[in-house]
The first five atom37 places (N, CA, C, CB, O) and aatype in JSON, in Angstrom:
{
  "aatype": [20, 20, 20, 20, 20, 20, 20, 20, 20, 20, 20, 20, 20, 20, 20, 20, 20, 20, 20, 20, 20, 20, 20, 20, 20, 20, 20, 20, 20, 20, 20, 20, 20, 20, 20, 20, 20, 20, 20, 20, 20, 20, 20, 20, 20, 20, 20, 20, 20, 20, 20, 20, 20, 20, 20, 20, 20, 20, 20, 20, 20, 20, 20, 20, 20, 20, 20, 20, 20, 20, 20, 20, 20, 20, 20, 20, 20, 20, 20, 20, 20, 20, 20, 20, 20, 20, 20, 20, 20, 20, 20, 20, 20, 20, 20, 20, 20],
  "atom_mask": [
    [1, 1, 1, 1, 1],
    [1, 1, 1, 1, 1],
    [1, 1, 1, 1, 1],
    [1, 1, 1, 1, 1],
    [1, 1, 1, 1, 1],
    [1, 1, 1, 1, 1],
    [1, 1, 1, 1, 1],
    [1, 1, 1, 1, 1],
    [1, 1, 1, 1, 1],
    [1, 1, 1, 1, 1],
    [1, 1, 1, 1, 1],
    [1, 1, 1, 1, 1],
    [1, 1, 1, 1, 1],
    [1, 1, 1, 1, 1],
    [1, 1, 1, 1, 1],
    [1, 1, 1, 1, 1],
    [1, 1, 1, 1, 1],
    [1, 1, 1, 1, 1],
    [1, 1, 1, 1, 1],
    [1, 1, 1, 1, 1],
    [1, 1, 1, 1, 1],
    [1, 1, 1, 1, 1],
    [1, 1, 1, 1, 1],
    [1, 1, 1, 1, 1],
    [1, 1, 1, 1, 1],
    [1, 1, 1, 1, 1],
    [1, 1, 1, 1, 1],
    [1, 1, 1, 1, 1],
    [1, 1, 1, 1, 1],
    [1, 1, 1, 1, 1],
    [1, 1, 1, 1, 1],
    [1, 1, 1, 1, 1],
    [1, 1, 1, 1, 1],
    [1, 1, 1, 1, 1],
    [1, 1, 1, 1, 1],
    [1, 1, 1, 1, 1],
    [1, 1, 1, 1, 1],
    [1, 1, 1, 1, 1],
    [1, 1, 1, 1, 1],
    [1, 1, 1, 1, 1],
    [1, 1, 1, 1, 1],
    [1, 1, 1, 1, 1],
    [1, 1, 1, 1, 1],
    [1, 1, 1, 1, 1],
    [1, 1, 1, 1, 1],
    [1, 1, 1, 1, 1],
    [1, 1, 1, 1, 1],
    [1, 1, 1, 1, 1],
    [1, 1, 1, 1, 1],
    [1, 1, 1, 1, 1],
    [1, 1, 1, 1, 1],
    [1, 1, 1, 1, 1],
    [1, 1, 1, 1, 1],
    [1, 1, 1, 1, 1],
    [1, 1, 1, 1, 1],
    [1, 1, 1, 1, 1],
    [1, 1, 1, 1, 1],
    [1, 1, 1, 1, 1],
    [1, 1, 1, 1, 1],
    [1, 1, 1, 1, 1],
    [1, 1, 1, 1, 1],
    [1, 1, 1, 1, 1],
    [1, 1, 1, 1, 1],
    [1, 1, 1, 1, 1],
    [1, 1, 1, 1, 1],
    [1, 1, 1, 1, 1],
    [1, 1, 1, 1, 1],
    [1, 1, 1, 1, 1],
    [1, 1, 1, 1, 1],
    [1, 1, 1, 1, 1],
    [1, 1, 1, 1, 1],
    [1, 1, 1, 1, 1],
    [1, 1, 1, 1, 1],
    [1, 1, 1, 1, 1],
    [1, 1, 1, 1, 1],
    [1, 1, 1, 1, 1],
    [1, 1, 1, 1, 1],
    [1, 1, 1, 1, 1],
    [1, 1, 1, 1, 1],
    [1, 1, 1, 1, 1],
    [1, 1, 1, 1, 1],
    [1, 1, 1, 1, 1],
    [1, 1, 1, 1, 1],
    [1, 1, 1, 1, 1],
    [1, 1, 1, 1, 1],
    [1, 1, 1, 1, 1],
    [1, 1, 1, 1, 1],
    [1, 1, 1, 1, 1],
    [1, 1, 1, 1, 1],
    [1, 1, 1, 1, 1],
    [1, 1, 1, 1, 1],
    [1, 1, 1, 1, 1],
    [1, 1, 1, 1, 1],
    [1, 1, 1, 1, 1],
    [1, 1, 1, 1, 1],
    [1, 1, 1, 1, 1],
    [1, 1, 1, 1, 1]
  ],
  "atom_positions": [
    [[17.78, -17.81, 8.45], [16.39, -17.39, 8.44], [16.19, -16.37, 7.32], [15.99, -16.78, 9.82], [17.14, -15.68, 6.96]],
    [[14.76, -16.24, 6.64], [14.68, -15.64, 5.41], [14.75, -13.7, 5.58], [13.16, -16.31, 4.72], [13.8, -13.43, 6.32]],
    [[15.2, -12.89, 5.33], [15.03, -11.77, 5.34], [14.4, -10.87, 4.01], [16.14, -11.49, 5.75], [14.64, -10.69, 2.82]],
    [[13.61, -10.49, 4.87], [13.07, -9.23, 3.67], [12.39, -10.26, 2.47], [14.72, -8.07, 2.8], [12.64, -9.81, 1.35]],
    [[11.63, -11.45, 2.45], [11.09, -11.75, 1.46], [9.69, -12.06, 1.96], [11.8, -12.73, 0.77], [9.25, -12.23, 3.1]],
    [[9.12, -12.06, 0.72], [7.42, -12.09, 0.77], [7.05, -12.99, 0.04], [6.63, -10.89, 0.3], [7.64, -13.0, -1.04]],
    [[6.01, -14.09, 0.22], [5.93, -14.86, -0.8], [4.35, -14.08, -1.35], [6.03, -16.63, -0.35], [3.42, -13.98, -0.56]],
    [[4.27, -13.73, -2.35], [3.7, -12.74, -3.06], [2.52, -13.04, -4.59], [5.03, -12.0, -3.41], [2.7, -12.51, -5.69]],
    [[1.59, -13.81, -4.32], [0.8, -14.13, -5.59], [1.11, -13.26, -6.49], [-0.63, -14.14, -5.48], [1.5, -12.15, -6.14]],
    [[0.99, -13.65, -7.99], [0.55, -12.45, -9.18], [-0.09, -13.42, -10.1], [1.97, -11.46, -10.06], [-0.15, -14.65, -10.16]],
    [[-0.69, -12.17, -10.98], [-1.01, -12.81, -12.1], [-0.88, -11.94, -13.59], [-2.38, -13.28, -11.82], [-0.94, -10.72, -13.76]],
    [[-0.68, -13.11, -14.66], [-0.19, -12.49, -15.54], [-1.6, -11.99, -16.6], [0.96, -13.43, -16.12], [-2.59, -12.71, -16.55]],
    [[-1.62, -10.96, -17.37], [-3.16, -10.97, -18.15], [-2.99, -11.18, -19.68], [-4.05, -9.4, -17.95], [-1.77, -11.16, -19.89]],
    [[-3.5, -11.33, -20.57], [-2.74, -11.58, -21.6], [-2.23, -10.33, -22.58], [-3.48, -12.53, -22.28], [-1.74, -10.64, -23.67]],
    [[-2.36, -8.91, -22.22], [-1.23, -7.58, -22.58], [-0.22, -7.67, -21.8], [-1.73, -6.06, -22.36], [0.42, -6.62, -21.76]],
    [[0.49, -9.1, -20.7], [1.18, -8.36, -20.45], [1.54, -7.91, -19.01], [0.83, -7.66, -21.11], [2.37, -8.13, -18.13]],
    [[0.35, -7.08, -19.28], [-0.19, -6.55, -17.58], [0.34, -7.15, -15.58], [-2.01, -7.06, -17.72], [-0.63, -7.68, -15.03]],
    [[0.96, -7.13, -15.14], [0.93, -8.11, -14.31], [0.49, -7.14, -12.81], [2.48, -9.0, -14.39], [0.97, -6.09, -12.38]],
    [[-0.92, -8.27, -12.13], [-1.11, -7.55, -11.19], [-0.75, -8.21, -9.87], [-2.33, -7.12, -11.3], [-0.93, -9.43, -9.88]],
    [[-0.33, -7.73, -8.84], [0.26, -8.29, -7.4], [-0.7, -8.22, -6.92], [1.34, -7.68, -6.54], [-1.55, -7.4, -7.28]],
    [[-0.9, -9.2, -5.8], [-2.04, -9.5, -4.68], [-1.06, -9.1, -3.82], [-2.82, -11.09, -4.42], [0.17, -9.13, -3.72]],
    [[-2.5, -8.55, -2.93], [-1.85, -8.76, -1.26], [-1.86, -6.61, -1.35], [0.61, -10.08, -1.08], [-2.17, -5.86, -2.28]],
    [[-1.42, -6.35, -0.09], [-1.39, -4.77, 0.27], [0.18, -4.91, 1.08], [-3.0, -4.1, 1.49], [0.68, -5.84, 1.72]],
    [[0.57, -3.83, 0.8], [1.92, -3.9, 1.66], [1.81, -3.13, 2.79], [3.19, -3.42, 0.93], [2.15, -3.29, 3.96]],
    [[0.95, -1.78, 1.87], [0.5, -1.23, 3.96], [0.1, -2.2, 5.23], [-1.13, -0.24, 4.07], [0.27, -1.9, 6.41]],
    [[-0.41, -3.31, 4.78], [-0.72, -4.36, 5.64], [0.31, -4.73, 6.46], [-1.12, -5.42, 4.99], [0.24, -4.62, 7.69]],
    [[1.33, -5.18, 5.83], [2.52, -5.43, 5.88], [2.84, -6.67, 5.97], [2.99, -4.85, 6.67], [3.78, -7.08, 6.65]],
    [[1.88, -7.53, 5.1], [1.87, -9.09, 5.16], [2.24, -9.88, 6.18], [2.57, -9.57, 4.29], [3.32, -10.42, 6.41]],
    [[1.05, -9.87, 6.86], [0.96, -10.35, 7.85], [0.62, -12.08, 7.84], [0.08, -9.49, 8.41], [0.05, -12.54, 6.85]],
    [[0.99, -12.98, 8.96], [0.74, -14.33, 8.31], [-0.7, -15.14, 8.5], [1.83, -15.22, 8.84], [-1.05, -16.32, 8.59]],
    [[-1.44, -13.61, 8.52], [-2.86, -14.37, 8.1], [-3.35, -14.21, 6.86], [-3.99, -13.98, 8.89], [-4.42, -14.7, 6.52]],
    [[-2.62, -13.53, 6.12], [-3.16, -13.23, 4.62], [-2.22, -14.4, 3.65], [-2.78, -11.29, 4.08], [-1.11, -14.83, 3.99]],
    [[-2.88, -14.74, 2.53], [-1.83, -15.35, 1.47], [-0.69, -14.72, 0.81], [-2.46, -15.72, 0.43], [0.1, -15.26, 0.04]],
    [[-0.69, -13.75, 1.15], [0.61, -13.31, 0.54], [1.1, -12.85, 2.16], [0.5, -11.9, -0.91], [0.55, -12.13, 2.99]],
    [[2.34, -13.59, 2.19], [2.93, -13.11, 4.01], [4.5, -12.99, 3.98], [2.54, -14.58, 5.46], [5.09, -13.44, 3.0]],
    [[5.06, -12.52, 4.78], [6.61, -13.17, 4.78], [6.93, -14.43, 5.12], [7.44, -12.54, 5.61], [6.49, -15.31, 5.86]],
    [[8.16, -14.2, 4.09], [8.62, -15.51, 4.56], [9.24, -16.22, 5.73], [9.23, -15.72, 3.91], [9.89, -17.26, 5.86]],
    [[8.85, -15.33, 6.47], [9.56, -15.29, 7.9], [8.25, -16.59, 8.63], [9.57, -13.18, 8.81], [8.55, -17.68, 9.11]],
    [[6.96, -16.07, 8.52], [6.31, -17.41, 8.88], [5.97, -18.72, 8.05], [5.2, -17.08, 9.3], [5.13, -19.6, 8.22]],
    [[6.96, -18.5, 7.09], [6.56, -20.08, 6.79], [7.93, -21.06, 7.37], [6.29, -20.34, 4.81], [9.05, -20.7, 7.74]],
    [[7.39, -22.23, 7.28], [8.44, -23.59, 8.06], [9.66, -23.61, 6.94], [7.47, -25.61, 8.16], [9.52, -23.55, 5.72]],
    [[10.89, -23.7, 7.67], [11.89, -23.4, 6.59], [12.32, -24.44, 5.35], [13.1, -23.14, 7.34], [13.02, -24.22, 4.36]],
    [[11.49, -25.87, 5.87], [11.61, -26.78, 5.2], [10.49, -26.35, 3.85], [11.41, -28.06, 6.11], [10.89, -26.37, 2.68]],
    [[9.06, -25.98, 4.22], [8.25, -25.67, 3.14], [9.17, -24.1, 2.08], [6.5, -25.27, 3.99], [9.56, -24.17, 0.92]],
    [[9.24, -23.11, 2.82], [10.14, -22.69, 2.07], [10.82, -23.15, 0.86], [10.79, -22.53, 2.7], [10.56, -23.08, -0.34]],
    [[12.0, -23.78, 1.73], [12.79, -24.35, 0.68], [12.25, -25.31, -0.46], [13.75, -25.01, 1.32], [12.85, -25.36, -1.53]],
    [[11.08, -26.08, -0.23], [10.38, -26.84, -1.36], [10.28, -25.7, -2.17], [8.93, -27.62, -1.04], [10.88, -25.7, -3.25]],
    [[9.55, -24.63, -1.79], [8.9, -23.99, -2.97], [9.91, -23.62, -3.65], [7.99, -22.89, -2.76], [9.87, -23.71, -4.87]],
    [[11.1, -23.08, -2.93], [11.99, -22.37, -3.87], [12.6, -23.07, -5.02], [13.01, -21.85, -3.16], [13.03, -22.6, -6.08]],
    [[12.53, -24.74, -4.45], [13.14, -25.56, -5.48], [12.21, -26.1, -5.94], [14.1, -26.46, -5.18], [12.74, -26.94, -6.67]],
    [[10.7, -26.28, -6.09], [9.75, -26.61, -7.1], [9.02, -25.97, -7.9], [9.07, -27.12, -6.76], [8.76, -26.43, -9.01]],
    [[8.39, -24.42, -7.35], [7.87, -23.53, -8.05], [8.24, -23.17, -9.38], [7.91, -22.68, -7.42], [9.46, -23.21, -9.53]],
    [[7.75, -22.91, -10.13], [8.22, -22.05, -11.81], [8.1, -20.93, -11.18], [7.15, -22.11, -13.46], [7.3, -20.32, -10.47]],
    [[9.3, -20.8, -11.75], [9.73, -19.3, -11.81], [9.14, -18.48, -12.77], [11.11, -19.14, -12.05], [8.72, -18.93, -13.84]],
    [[9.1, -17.27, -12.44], [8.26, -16.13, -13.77], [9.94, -14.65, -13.39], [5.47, -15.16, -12.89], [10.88, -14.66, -12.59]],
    [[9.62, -13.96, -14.17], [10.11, -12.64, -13.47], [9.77, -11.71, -14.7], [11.92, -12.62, -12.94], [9.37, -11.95, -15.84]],
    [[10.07, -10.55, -14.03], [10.07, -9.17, -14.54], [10.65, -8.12, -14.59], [9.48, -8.78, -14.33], [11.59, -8.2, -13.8]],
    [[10.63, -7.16, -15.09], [11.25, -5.96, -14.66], [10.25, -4.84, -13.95], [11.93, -5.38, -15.89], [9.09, -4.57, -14.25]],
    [[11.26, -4.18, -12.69], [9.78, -2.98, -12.34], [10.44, -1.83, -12.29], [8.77, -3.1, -10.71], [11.58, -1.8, -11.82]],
    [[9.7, -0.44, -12.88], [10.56, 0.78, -13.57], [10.33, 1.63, -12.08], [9.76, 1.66, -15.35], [9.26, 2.01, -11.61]],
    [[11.55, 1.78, -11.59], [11.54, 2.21, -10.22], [11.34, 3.67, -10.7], [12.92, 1.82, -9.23], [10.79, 4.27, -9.77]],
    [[11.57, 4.6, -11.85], [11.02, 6.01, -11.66], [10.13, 5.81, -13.15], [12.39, 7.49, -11.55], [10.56, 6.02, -14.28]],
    [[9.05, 5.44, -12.86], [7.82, 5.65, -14.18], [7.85, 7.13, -14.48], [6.01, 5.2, -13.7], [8.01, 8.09, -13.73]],
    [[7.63, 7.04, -15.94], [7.03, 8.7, -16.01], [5.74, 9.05, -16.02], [7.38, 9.41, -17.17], [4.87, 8.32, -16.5]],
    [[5.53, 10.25, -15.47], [4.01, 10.71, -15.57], [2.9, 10.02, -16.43], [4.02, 12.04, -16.09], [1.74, 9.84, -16.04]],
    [[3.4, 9.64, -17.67], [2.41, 9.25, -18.27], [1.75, 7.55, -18.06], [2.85, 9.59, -19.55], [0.64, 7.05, -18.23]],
    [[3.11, 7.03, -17.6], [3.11, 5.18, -17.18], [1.87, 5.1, -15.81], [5.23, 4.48, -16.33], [0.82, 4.45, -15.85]],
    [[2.47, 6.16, -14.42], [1.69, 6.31, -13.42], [0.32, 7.02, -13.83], [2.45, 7.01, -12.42], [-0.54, 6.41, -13.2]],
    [[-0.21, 7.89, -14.51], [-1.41, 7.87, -14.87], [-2.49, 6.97, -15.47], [-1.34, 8.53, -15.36], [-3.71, 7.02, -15.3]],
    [[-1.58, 5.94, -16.39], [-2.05, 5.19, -16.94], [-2.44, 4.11, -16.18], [-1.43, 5.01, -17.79], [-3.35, 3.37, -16.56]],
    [[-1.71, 3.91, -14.94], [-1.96, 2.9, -13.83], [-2.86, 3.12, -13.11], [-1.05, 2.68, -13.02], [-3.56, 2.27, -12.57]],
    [[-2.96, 4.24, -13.02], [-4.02, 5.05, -12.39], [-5.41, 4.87, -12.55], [-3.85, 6.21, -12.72], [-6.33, 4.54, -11.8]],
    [[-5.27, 5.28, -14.1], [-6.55, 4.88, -14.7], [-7.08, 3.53, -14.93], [-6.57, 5.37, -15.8], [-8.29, 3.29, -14.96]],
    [[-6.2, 2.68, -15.07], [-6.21, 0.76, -14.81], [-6.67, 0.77, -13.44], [-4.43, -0.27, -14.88], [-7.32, -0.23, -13.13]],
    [[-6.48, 1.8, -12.38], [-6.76, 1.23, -11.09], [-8.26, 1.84, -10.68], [-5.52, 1.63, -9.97], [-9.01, 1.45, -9.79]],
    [[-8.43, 2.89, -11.61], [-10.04, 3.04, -11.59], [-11.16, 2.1, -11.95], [-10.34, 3.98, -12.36], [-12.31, 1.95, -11.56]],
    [[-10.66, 1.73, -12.53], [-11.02, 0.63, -14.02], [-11.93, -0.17, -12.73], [-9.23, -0.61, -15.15], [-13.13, -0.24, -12.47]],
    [[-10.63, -0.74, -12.07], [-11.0, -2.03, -11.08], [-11.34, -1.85, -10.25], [-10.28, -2.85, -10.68], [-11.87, -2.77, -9.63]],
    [[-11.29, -0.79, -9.77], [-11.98, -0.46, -8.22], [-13.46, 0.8, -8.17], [-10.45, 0.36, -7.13], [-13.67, 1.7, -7.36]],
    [[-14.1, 0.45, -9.17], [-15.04, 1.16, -8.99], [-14.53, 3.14, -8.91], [-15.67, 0.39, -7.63], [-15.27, 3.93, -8.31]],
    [[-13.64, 3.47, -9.4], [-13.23, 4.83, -9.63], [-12.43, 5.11, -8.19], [-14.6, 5.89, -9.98], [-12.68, 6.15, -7.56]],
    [[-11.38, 4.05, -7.66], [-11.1, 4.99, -6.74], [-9.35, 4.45, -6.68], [-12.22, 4.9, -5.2], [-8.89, 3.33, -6.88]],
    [[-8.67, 5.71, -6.34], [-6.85, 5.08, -6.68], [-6.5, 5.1, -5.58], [-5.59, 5.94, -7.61], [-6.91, 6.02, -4.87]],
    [[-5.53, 3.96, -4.96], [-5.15, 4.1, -3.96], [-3.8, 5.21, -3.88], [-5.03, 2.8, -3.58], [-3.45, 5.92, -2.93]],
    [[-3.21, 5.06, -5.22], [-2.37, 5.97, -5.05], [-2.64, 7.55, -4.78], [-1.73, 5.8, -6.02], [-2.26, 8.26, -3.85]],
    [[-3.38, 7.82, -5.84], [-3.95, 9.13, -5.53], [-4.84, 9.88, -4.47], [-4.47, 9.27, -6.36], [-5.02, 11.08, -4.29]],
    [[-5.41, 8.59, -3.71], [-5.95, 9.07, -1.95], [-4.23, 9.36, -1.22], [-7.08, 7.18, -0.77], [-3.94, 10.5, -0.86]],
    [[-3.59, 8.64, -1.14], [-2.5, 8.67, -0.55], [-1.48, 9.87, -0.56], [-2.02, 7.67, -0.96], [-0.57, 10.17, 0.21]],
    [[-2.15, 10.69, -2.15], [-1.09, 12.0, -2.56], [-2.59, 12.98, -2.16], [-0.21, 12.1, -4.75], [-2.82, 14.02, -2.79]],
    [[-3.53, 12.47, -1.05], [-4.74, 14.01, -1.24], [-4.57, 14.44, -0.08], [-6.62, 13.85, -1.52], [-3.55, 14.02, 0.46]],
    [[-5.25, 15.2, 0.58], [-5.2, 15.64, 1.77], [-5.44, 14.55, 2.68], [-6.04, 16.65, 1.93], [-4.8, 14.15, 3.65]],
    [[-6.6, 14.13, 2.08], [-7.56, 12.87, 2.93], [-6.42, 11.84, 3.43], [-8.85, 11.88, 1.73], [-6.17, 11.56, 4.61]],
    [[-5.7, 11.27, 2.07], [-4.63, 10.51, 2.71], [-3.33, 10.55, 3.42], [-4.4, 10.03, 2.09], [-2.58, 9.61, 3.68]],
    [[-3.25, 11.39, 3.59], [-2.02, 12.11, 4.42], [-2.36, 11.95, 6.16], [-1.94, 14.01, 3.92], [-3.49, 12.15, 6.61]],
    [[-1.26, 11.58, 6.95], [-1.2, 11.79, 8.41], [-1.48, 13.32, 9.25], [0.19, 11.35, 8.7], [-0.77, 14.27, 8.91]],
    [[-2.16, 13.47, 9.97], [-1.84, 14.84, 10.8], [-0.5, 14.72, 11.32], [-2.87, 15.14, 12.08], [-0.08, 13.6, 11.62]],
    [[0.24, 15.79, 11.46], [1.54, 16.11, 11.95], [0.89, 16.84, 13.25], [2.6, 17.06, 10.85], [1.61, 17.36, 14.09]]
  ]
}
């Protein structure tokens, strides 16, 4: 059985850019298109794994300040001025303890 995978839309833009669908706070659930692979049939699975084109990438697990701002500002861009990252580092987004 599949562990820990997601089958995960993206798309590529032409800088480059590549943006992921789907929310992980969600936690891909199998009503959204991007879900684990835990609910799909193991036979469809395995098609995809052996028909799909493959793409890949690299992802910079410690960006520097200037990479995450810049994402930042890409994520204003698209959402009408608002970051998910940066609600998440405010008060607002934080849990009560």
């Amino acid at each position: 059985m599949p562990y820990g995978e997601v089958l995960r839309l993206f798309h590529v833009h032409e800088d480059g850019t590549i943006v992921l669908d789907g929310d992980p706070e969600v936690g891909f659930p199998a009503t959204q298109p991007n879900r684990k692979t835990v609910y799909l049939k193991d036979a469809e699975l395995a098609r995809m794994k052996r028909d799909w084109g493959k793409s890949s990438f690299d992802v910079e697990l410690s960006p520097s300040a200037e990479t995450v701002q810049e994402s930042v500002r890409r994520q204003k861009q698209r959402n009408d001025g608002f970051s998910a990252w940066e609600f998440a580092r405010s008060k607002g987004g934080k849990k009560q303890q």
